[in-house]
Structures are given as structure tokens and as C-alpha cells.
N, C-alpha and C positions, 0 to 999 in steps of 0.2 A: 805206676804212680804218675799220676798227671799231674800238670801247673796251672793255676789259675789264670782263666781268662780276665784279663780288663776288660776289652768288650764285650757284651752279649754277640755271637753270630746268627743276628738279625734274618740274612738269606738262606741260612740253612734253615734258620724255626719254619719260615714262608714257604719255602719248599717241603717242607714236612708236611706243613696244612694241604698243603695241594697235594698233595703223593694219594694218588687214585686208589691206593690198598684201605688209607687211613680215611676215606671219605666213603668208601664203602662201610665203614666198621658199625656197630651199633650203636654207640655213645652218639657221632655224628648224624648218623640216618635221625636218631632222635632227634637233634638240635635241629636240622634242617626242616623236620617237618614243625618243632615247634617255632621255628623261624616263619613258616607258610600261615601258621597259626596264626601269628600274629601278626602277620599283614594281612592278611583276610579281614582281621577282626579293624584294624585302622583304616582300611580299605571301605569297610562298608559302614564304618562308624564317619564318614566324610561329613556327611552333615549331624553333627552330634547332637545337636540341641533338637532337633525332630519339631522344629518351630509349627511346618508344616503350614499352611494357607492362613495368612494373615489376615485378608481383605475383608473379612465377616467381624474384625472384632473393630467399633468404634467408641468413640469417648460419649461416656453416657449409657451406655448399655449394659447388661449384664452377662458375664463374662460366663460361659460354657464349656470351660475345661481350664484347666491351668496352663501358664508356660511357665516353665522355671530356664534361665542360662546356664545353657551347659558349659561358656566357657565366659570367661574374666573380657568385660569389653571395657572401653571407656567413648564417651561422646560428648562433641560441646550442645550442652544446654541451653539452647537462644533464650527463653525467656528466663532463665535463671542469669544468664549473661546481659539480656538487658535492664533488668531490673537493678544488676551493676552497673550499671552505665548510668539508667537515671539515676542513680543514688549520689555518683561522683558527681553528675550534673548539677544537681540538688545545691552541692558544694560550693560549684561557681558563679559566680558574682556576675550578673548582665554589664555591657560596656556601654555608658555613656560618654560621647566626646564633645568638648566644649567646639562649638560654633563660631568662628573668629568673624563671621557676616555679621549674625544678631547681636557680636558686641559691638560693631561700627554702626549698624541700623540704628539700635539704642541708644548710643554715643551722639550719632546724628541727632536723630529726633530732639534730642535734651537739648544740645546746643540749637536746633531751629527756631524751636519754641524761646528760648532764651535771648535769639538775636530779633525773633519777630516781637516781641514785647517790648524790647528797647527801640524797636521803632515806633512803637505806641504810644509813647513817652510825651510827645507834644500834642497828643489828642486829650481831650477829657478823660477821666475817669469813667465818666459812662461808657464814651466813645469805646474804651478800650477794653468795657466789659463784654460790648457787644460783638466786638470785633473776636477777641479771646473764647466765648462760648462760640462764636461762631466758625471758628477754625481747629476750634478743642472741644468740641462739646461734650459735658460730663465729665469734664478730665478733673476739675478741681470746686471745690465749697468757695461758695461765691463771700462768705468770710475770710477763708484763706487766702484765694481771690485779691483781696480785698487790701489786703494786709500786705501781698509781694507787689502790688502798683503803688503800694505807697511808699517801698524801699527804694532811698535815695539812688545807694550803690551794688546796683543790680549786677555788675559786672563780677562781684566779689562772691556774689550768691550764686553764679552762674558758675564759678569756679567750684565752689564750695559740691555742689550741687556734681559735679564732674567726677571731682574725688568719690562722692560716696559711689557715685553708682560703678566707678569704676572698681571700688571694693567690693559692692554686692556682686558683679559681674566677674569677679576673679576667684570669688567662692562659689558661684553658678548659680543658674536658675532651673531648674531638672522640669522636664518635660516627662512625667511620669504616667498619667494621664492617657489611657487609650494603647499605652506600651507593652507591646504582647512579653511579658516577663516571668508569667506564671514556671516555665520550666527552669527557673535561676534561683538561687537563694534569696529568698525571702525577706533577709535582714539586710543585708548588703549590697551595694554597687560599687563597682568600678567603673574610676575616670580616667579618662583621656585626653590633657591638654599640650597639643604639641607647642602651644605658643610661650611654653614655662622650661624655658631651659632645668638641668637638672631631673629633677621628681617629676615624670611625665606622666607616669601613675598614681594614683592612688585611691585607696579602697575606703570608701565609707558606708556608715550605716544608714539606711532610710529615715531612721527618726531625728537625723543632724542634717537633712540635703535641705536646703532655698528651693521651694515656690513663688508660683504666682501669689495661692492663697496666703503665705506667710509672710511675703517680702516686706512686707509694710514693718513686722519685727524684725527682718534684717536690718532694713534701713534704721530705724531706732535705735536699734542697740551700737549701731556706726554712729552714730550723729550724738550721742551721749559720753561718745569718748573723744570726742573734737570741740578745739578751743575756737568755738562760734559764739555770735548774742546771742541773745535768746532770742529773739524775732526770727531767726534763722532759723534755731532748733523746731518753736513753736510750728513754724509752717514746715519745714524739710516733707516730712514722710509725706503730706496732700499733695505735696509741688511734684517730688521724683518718683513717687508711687505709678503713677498713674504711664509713667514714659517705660518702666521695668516689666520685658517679659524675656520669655526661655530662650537662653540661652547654651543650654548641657543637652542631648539627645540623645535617644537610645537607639545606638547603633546595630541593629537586627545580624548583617554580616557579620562584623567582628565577634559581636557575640557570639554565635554559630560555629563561629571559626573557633572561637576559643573552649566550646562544650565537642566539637570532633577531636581537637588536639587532646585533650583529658579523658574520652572514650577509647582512642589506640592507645594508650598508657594503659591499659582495665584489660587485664590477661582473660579470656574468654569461661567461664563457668564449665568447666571438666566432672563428667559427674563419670564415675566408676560402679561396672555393676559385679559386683564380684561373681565368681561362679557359683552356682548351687544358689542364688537369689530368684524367688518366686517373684515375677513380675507380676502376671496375670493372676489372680486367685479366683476359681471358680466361684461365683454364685453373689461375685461384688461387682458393684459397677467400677465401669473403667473410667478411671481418671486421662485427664489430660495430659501430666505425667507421665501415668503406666504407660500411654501410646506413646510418647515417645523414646520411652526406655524399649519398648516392643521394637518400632520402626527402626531404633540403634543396634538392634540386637539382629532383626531379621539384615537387616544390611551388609553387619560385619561378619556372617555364620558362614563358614566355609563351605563350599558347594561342591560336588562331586568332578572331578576332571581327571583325565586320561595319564596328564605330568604327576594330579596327585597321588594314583595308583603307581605310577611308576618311581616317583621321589619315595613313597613307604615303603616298598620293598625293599628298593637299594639300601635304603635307611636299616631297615630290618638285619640286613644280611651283613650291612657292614658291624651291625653291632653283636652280630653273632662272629664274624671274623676277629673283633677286637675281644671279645672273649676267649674265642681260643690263642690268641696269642697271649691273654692274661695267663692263661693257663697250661701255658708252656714251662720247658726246662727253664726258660730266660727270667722266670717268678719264681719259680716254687722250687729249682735246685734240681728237679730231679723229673722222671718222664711219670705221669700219672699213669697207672691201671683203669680199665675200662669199670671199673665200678666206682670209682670214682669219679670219671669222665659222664658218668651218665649220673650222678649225685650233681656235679655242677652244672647240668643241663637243665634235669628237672629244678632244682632251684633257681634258675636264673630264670628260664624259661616260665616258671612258675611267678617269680616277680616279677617281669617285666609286662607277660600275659595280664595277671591279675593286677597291677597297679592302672591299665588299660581300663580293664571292666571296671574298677570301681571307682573311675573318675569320669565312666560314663553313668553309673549310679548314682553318683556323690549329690545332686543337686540336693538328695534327700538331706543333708549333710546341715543345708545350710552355711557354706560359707568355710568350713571347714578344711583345713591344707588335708586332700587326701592320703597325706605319705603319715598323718597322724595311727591312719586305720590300716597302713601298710609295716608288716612288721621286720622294718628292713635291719634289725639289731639282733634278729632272731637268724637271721639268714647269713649273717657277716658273722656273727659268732660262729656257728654252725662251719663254716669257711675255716676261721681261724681254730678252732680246735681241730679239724680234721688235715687241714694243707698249710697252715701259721700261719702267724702273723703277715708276714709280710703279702702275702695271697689274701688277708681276707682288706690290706688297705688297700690295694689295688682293685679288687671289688665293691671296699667301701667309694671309691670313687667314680667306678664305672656303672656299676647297675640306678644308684641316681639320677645319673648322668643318660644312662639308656632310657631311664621315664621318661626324662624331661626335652628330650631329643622326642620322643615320640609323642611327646603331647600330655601322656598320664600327667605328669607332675607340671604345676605353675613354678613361676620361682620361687615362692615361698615352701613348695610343698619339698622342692629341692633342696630350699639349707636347711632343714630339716632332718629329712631321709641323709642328706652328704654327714651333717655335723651328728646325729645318732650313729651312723656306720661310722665313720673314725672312730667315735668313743666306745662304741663294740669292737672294733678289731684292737684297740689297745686295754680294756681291761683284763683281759682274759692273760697277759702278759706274765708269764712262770703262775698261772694259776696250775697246781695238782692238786683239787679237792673239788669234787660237785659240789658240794657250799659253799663254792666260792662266786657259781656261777650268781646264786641270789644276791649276794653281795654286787658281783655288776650289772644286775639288774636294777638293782635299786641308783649305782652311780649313773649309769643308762639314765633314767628314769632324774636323776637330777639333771644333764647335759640335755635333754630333751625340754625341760622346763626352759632352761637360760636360750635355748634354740626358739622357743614358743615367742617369749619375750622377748626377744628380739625382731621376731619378724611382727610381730602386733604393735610392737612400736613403730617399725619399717610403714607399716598399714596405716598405722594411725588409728589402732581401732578403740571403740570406747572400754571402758574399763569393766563393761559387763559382759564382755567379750571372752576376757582373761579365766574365769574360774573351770567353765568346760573346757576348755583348750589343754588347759596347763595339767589339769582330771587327766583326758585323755593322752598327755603325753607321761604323764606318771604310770599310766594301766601300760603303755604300751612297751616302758621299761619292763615294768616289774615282770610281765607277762612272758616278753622275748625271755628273760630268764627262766623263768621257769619251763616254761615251753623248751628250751634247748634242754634242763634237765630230761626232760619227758622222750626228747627224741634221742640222746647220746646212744642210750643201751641200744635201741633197735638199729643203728646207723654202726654202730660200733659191732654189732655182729652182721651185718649186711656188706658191711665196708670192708669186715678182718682186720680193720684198721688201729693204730697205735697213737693213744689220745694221751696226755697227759695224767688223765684220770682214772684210767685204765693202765697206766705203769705205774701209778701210785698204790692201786692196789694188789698188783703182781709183786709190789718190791717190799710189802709184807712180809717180815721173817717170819711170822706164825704162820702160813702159809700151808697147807696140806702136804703139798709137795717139795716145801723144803725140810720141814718137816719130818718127813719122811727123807731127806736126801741127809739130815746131819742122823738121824739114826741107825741109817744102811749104809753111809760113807760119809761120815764124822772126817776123815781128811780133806776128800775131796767138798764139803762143806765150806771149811777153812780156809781151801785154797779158794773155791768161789765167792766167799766172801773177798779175802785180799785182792783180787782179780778185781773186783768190781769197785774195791778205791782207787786203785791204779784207773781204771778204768774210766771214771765219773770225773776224777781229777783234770786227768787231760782233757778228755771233752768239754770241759767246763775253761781249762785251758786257749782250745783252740778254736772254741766258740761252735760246735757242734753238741749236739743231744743230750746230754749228760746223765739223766733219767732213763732215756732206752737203754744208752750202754750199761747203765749199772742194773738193768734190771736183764737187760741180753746175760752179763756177768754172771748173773744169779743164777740163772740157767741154763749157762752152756755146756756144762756137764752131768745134767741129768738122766742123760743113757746111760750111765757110770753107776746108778744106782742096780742094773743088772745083774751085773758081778764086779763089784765093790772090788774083790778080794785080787782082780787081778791088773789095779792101777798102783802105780807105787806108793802114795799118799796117805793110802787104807790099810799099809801093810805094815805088819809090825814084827814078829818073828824068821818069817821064812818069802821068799820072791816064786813065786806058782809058777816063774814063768822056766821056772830053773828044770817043772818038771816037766813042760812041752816044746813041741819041737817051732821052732821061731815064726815058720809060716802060720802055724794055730794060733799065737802069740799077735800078731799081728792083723788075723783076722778079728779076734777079741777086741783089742786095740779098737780098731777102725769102726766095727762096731760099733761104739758107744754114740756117735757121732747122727748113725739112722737112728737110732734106739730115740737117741734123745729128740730127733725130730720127728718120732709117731709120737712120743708122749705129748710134748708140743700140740699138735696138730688135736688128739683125743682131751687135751683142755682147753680148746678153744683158746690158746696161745694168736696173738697181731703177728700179721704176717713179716714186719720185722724183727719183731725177736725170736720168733724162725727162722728167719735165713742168719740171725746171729749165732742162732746154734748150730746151723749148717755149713756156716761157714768160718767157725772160728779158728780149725788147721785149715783149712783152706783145700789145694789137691797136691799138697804137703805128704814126703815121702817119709816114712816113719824109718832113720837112715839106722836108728840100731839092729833092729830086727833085721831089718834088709843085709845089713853089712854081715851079721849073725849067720844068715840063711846064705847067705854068698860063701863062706868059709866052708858049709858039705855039699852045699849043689854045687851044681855045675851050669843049668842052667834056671836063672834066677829074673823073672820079669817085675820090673820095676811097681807096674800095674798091681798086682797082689799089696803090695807096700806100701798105696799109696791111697790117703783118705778120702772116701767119695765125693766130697763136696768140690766146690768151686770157690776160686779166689775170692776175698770180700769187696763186694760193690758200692757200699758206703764205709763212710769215713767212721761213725759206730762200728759197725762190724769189724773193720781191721784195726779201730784203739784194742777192742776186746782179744782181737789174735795177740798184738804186743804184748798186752798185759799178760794173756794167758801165758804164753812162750817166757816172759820176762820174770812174773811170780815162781814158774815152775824151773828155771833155770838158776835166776840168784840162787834159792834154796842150796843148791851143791857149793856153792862160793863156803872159803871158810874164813873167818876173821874180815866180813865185808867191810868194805869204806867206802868213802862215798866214790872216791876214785877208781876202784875197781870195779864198784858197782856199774860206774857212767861209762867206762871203759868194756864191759861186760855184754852190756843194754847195749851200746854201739855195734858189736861183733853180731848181736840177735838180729838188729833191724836190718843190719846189711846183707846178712846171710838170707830175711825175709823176701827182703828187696830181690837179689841178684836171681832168687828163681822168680820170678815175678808174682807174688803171693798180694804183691800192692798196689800191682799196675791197673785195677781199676775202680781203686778204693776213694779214687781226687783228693787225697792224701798228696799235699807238695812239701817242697824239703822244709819248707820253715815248719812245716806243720811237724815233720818228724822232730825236729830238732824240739820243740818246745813241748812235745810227748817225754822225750826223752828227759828233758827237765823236770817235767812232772813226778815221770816214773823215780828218777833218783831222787828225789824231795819224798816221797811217801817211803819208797823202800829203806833210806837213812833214817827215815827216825823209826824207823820200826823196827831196824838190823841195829840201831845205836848200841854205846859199848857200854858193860852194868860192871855193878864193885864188884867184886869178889870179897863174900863174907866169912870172916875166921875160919879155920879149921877146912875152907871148902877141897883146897886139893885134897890136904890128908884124906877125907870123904870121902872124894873120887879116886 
């Protein structure tokens, strides 16, 4: 009897892998050469895409073969990124900044004009027409003219006259005219007046800015809202008109400045080419486009080199190292047989090979995550029904993980392949019935949908995307199920192995062979059946097999169907053994034991519920007979007495000893309780114990003790105490 380990011992599994006997063995020799396999095949797969000589294909020509991406690139698109750029440019408003010169130049000029006329004052009216045209010429209608020489109080008009303009001049006169502004928005400019504490910007529209040509209705509409004569108003707009020009200017720098600062804000045009995307199509001409999705592609294609023959091997071997460590005692509980070691070989080997090739095929695809066409739910199931659960999560994790390390799988094609294998290694969870497998095929087949939908949304792809995707993730459930129906039987007798599904149909009481066991030994029937609730309970108990044991139960007395007549169970008159001598007795005895393991074997009987029948006395001395033959011999070897088999090596196997030893011993108890019973079962296990019938069953003491609970919880209510009905003693 052993104690459970807390930790896995890590350095011994490692040392095991390396142990030169186990690397010679045939499972390994397999793995290693399909590990060569498969570097070879990634090795010479270096440059995937087979782009092959670009330099014959130009824009405008007709294209002479196809290229399609063999793998997922992305690149920034210059004109698809400039064409962002003008667009945001589009946006912004050209900068004009007001002029603080041309308001004083303006300013001047009004007041020169204004001071040289009031010196004209003591001249004629002629005099001072001549003089006026002749230092202004065209500036003013010789009416209008006409009309401010004859205003007494010029100095008030000169005021007047100051104000407006320095109103039109505070809303600006735009210089728009000859302004390179085509690449700015079209509706709008932006001003710039530092001389305006406050609102030093602001943005208006072209069809509200002061010209040259409008200014004459600036000034107007100023002079219509001031408390002036009308002599004033009348002349204003001829008098100040003519002194008003641009004063607002477009500032080419600033501008510039301000369409580069809104271009580095403009994230660059990312264009994605997924894998399996025909760039090139034979027999169309090439776009400007295609060339440089082609030029993006030949760029980023991986090229053969000496590190990357050397990184894929190591890669390779390490992920065949981390399988055999998945597939250690430290997983699965116990040491695999080499048919099974070469089951997890060719399967892995098998996926991780072919998810390679068929994502060097895939461009056919179109786009498509190759783990859709990879049937890794088929292969995790197949895990979990043959090695459990807990062997096929540790593979649902790893062989994904081994594509996607080596290139087969993108990352889409990963949570995929990850999130289908989880939900294969947990439905199959207490399934005992091949219909059930259909059943997680179809749950399969919805977790692979919600998988779909997920990463297309991840994509961002469009929604006509969705109908074949989610098609083939539905076919790829339903199919992994059926398909594991298809392989079980052949695996299952290839393997010898003990499936659920296969002790559900062993644990058949209609069964031929039981059948035949209650009509040739109707006791020992009885007791196999009792045997095997004891049996079933506790393992269910202590969290071991509960289905083997009770189906080992069922059968571990079936060499007893030989000669029925001479176990005690089947007897009902007289004891046979009264009329031989103990060593014969005991040869019979032990007997039943091989019997029952050729029958086993001639029904194609799992190689565990064979060693449950071989091992259910274990090499367990039959102490009656023995003690029997001791009292006329003389000399008496233990060996003759003692049953061929071997102590039981799992935890199945030695519930089934207990039960058996415990069914067959209560029996003699009379007037049981539950306290003699628990008292009874105590005295059996220790007596099991002390010859060491346990020692290598990893049977630990809690575990006996809560057998022990078991066994007295079935056997009390089954020993429980009944009325006794009138008249019964007199009867008896």
C-alpha cells in the first residue's frame, strides 16, 4: 500500500524519457521519426508562399499565373493613407493673420489726406480741386469732391471718417485673390489677430470675410449705424473707400504648419491580407493595388536560412518531449503500454504533420481558419475515451498549441482548435453509451459555432462571411462524433483496451456468459453480483473506476463455472471436498483463477478486467486447505496453496479483492450488526494488508478506511434485521 504523492516527481518522469532502453523501444523510434517528418516538412516549407520571381509582373499587364498568400501579412498602404491625409486636410481652414502695418499705412494715408485738405482751405475751390486730383487722382467723384470742400467742419469728418475705417479694419480686409488655398476647406478660414487680446482666433466663413471688392458695403452698413448728418453719411463711402485696402493675409507657413500637425494625428492605412487571399488572378490585369499587396507580400515571406532549419527542429523535438511528458504517470495515473504509446504517437504525429500540409494547401480555402478542416475534436475525444479526461485536457491544450508554435495554425485558427478540444475532452464526461458520443457531437458542433463567432467578430469580418464558417464548424462537430463512433471498435480491439462503452456492454446481465455463470453456479452468481455493489460503491467512493470494478466483479469468478460443485456457494447437500484429499482440494480451488483468465482472454475480455480476474486472491495462501494438509503430511510447501496470480496493481483490482474476501466472509457472521460487521471488514483488510496483498494497489489508508464505510453501509442494509411472522419458530 502506498501514500499519495503531493508532488509529481518531475526528475524521475525526465530520467525515464532519457533511459536509453525506453528510447530504443518502438512507440519512440515512431515519434522520433515522425518528429524528422516533420521538420523536414517545415524545413523545406521555408518559403511557403512559392511567390517565386516577381519582377515580370507590372501594373497594367496581364497576369500569367496566380499568387495567392500563404500566410496573414499586413502593410501600411501609402496611397490609401494619403488620401487620409488629404481628406483631414480637406478639414482645415487656411490661416490668415491680420497685418498691424497695413492698419497703420491705411490709418496714415486717411489722416494725410485729411490734414492736406485742411490746408487747402484758404485756396479756391478750384484751386483745391486741382491740387486734390492732382495728389489723389481718381480717388473721389468730383460731386463728392465737391460737397466735403464745402464742409465747414472738416476736422469732425476726419474723426468720423477714422472711426469707420478703423471698424472695417478690425473686421479685416482678406487678401484672397492669387492665395494658393486650394488644398484647405473651401468654406472656411482661419484668423489670426495677435493685436486682440483675448480671442486671438477665430474661424469664419468665406461668404461673411471684407474685400476690396465689397468694402464700399462694409463701410455702409458702419456709417448707417452712427449718429452723423447726412452730409456725412451721403459722402462717407466715396471719401473712405478709396484709402481701404487688405489688411488679413494668407499665411502659407502657418497654414502648412497647421495641415502637417493634423496629418501625424491620421494613424497610417493598415490594410491586412489575410491568408489563403488570391492577390494575383491569372488572366486579369494588374491593378496598382495588387502590386502592392504583391510587393507587401514578397517582402514579408520568410526565406530559407540555416537558424531557421535549426529553430524547427529544436521546435519539433521539443514538442515531441512535451508530449511525452503529457503522457506520463504524472497525467494519466499510471505507466502506458506500448500500444498505446504508439496510438498517441500516430495521432499526434498525425495532427500536428497534417495541420502543417493543410495550411500549406489552405490558400484554396480562401480565408478560412485551417483548424476549421482539422478534426482536432475527433482526436481529443479519441484521448479521452481511451487515457480520460484528464489526458485528453492536457492534449486539448498542447496539440493546438504544437500547430500554432509551428506555424499550421494562425491565431484564429488556435481558439478554435484550443476552445473545440476543451469541449471534446469534457463531454464525453461519465458518458457509457456510443449514443452518446452523437450527442457531443452535436454540443461539439455548437461550441465551435460560438468559437466561429468570436473570432469573426475579433476579424471584423463581414457578415457574408459568417454562413460557410459556422457550415463548417457545425460539419466538423457532428462528423468528429461520428467518426470516433467508427474508430472505437477497431481501437478497442487493437488497444485491448477498457472504454467506458465497452464495460457498459460487459455489465449486461443478459450476457452469454453470465448467463451461463447463474445457470452452472447460481451461488457463485449471487455472490458476484453482491461483490460487485460492494465493489462499484467504494470506487465511486474513493473516486476510482467504478464501472471496471463492477464489471471486473462480474467476472471474477468465472473459472468457477468448471466445477461449480466444488466452491461452497453452489453447494447445497454435501461438501466434495470431504471426499478428497486437501492438496486436490486446493489444486481445484486455485484453479478457478487460470480458468477464469483463459475464458477472459477467448472473449476478447480489456486487458483490465483481466488482471481483475487474476488478480482478485492475489498470491494469497488458501490457509484452510494448507492448514488441513499440514495435520497428515509432514512435509507441506506453502507454494502448492498458494494462488497464481499477483497482488492487485490498481486501486480497481484490490476494491474487488476486499469485496470479494468481505462478501465471502460476512456470510459466516450470524446475527450481523453493523458493529461486528465494521469490526469484522477491519480484521479482513488488516490480515490483507499484513501479507502485503496491497502493497502495490496506491491504495492509501484513507482510502481503506472509506472502502470500509462503503462496504458496511451496503452490507447493513442488506444483513438488516426482519419481523418475525406468527407461528415462525413453531415452523422452524
Amino acid at each position: 500500500m502506498k501514500h499519495k504523492q503531493i508532488f509529481p516527481d518531475f526528475k524521475k518522469a525526465i530520467l525515464d524519457i532519457l533511459n536509453p532502453a525506453r528510447i530504443k523501444s518502438g512507440p519512440n523510434i515512431l515519434g522520433i521519426a515522425l518528429c524528422a517528418i516533420t521538420a523536414i516538412i517545415l524545413i523545406s516549407g521555408g518559403d511557403e508562399e512559392n511567390i517565386g520571381d516577381i519582377s515580370h509582373f507590372e501594373t497594367g499587364m496581364v497576369a500569367t499565373r496566380d499568387v495567392t498568400a500563404g500566410h496573414t501579412v499586413s502593410f501600411i498602404d501609402e496611397e490609401a493613407t494619403i488620401a487620409r491625409q488629404d481628406m483631414a486636410a480637406r478639414r482645415i481652414s487656411a490661416v490668415f493673420r491680420f497685418s498691424a502695418d497695413a492698419n497703420r499705412q491705411i490709418q496714415d494715408s486717411w489722416d494725410s489726406f485729411c490734414d492736406f485738405a485742411e490746408d487747402l482751405r484758404s485756396a479756391g475751390p478750384e484751386a483745391a480741386h486741382i491740387a486734390i486730383d492732382a495728389g489723389y487722382p481718381g480717388y473721389f467723384p468730383r460731386e463728392t469732391l465737391n460737397i466735403f470742400l464745402s464742409i465747414e467742419n472738416r476736422a469732425n469728418f476726419k474723426d468720423f471718417g477714422s472711426e469707420i475705417i478703423t471698424a472695417v479694419l478690425r473686421r479685416g480686409i482678406f487678401l484672397v485673390s492669387g492665395a494658393d488655398i486650394s488644398q484647405f476647406n473651401p468654406e472656411t478660414a482661419e484668423i489670426v489677430n495677435p493685436g486682440i487680446s483675448g480671442r486671438q482666433r477665430e474661424i469664419v466663413r468665406y461668404d461673411n470675410i471684407t474685400t476690396v471688392s465689397n468694402v464700399r458695403q462694409a463701410i455702409g452698413n458702419i456709417v448707417m449705424t452712427m449718429n452723423i448728418s447726412e452730409t456725412f453719411k451721403n459722402i462717407a463711402v466715396d471719401m473712405i473707400a478709396p484709402f481701404m485696402k487688405e489688411n488679413v493675409f494668407f499665411s502659407p507657413s502657418e497654414s502648412q504648419r497647421r495641415i502637417e500637425e493634423v496629418k501625424n494625428t491620421i494613424d497610417p492605412a493598415v490594410r491586412i491580407i489575410e491568408k489563403g487571399t488570391r492577390i494575383i488572378r491569372k488572366g486579369f490585369i494588374i491593378t496598382d493595388a495588387e502590386m502592392n499587396e504583391l510587393n507587401a507580400l514578397y517582402t514579408s515571406s520568410p526565406r530559407k536560412d540555416p537558424r531557421n532549419v535549426i529553430g524547427s527542429t529544436l521546435l519539433v523535438f521539443m514538442i515531441y518531449f512535451l508530449i511525452v511528458i503529457l503522457s506520463g504517470k504524472i497525467i494519466i495515473g499510471r505507466k502506458l503500454n506500448d500500444r498505446e504509446r504508439y496510438m498517441i504517437a500516430i495521432l499526434a504525429g498525425s495532427y500536428i504533420i497534417g495541420s502543417i500540409l493543410l495550411n500549406n494547401i489552405s490558400p484554396g480555402f480562401e480565408g478560412f481558419p485551417v483548424s476549421l478542416f482539422i478534426p482536432t475534436s475527433l482526436v481529443i475525444m479519441i484521448f479521452a475515451v481511451f487515457l480520460g479526461t484528464r489526458y485528453a485536457i492536457a492534449m486539448s491544450l498542447a496539440l493546438p498549441l504544437c500547430a500554432y508554435l509551428t506555424g499550421a495554425f494562425d491565431f484564429y485558427s488556435y481558439v478554435i482548435a484550443l476552445v473545440s478540444g476543451i469541449a471534446a475532452s469534457t463531454v464525453l464526461h461519465k458518458s457509457q453509451n456510443r449514443m452518446s458520443l452523437i450527442k457531443a457531437g452535436l454540443q461539439i458542433a455548437a461550441v465551435n459555432c460560438l468559437a466561429v463567432i468570436i473570432v469573426l467578430l475579433l476579424r471584423q469580418s463581414g457578415w457574408n462571411n459568417y454562413p460557410a464558417m459556422l457550415f463548417a464548424a457545425v460539419l466538423n462537430g457532428i462528423f468528429s462524433g461520428m467518426l470516433t463512433i467508427g474508430f472505437l471498435p477497431p481501437l478497442e480491439h487493437i488497444l485491448n483496451a477498457v472504454t467506458p462503452f465497452r464495460l457498459m456492454e460487459l455489465s449486461d446481465l443478459n450476457a452469454p456468459v453470465l448467463r451461463k455463470l447463474f445457470t452452472a453456479a447460481p451461488g457463485t452468481y449471487s455472490h458476484s453480483l453482491m461483490v460487485a455493489n460492494l465493489a462499484e460503491q467504494a470506487c465511486q467512493d474513493i473516486g476510482a473506476n467504478a464501472l471496471l470494478a463492477r464489471v471486473g466483479a462480474y467476472y471474477h469468478d468465472i473459472g468457477k463455472m468448471e466445477n461449480p460443485d466444488y466452491f461452497v456457494e453452489n453447494q447445497t447437500d454435501h461438501n466434495r471436498h470431504d471426499e478428497i484429499a486437501p492438496r486436490l482440494s486446493a489444486t481445484i480451488i486455485r484453479s478457478h483463477v487460470k480458468l477464469g483468465v483463459e475464458k477472459a482472454y477467448s472473449l476478447g475480455f480489456p486487458k483490465d478486467v483481466i488482471d481483475i480476474i487474476s488478480e482478485h486472491h492475489g498470491n494469497s495462501v488458501i490457509s484452510w486447505f494448507y492448514n488441513k494438509a499440514a495435520e497428515t503430511e509432514t512435509d507441506v510447501s506453502t507454494e502448492d496453496f498458494t494462488y497464481p496470480g499477483n497482488p492487485p496493481h490498481t486501486k480497481e483490482s484490490a476494491v474487488v479483492m476486499l469485496a470479494d474476501v468481505t462478501e465471502a466472509a460476512v456470510r459466516t457472521l450470524t446475527k450481523p450488526s453493523a458493529g461486528k460487521i465494521e469490526k469484522f471488514i477491519q480484521q479482513l483488510f488488516d490480515s490483507k494488508s499484513e501479507h502485503g496483498q496491497l502493497a502495490e494497489s496506491d491504495l492509501s489508508f484513507r482510502d481503506l478506511e472509506i472502502i470500509k464505510k462503503a462496504f458496511v453501509k451496503v452490507l447493513t442494509g442488506y444483513y438488516h434485521s426482519r419481523i418475525e411472522y406468527p407461528n415462525q419458530k413453531e415452523e422452524e
